[in-house]
N, C-alpha and C positions, 0 to 999 in steps of 0.2 A: 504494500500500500504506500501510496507516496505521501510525501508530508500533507503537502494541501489538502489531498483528502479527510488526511488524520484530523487535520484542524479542524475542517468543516465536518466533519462528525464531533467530533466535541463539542465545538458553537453550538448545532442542533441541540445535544444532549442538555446544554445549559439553559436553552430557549426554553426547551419541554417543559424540565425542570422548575420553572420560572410560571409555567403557566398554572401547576396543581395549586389549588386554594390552600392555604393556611390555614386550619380550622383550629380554635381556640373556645375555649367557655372561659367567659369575661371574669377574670378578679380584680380587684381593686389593686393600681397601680401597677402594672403590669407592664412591659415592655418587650416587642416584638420586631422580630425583623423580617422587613420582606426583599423580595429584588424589582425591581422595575418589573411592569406588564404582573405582577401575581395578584394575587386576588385575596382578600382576609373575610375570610366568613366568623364574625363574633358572636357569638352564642350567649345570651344574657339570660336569667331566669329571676323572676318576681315573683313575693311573698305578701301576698293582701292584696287589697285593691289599688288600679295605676296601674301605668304600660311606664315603657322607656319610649322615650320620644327622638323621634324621627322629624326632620334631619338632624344625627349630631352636631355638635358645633369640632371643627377641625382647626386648627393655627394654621394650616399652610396646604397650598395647591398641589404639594407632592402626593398629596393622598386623597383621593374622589369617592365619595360617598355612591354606592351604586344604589339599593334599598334596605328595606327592613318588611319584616314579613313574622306573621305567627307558625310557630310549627308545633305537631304534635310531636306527644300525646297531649291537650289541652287537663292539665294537672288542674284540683282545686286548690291551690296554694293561689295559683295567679298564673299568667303566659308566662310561655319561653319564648322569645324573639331574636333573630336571627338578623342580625346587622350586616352588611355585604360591601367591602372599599375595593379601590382597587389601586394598586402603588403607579402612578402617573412617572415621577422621574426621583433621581436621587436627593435625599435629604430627610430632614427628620417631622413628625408633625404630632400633636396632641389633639388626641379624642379624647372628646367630653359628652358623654349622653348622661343628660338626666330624667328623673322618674316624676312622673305626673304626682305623686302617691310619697311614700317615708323611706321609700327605699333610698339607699344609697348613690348617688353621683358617680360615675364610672368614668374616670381618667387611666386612660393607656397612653402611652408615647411608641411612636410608630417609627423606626429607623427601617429605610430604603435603601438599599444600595446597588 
């Protein structure tokens, strides 16, 4: 195999790589890394009444909010909500979702590379 090919099968392999979502259930203060083009599916779960609110607030355009959505199994505790970004370019940025309801404020900081 000749070198260039070698490389560009590795490039691929990083691209690919790059595209599988990040899946996470949200803790408080948390920090995660993604690579350019990957995708963060946040996982959030509530206790009592109130959602997490949609759209969160972001510091910075590295990181684009795609949606939020409910998933099962719809628990009586409260929803589980599944938050969806996706890493635009390099740099860092803080997610902030807060709760209609007593729940807790959810701050994660987002490093992209």
């Amino acid at each position: 195999m000749k070198v260039w090919q070698l490389v560009g099968l590795i490039g691929a392999g990083l691209v690919a790589c790059a595209k599988e979502p990040l899946a996470v259930q949200s803790r408080e203060g948390q920090t995660l890394r993604l690579r350019v083009g990957q995708e963060l599916d946040l996982t959030v779960g509530t206790v009592g009444p109130g959602a997490y609110q949609a759209p969160p607030s972001i510091s910075s355009p590295v990181l684009r909010f795609l949606d939020e959505s409910v998933v099962a199994p719809h628990l009586p505790s409260g929803p589980t909500q599944l938050f969806r970004f996706q890493a635009k370019a390099r740099g860092t940025a803080l997610v902030v979702i807060t709760h209609s309801g007593t729940n807790p404020t959810i701050q994660d900081t987002v490093i992209i590379q």
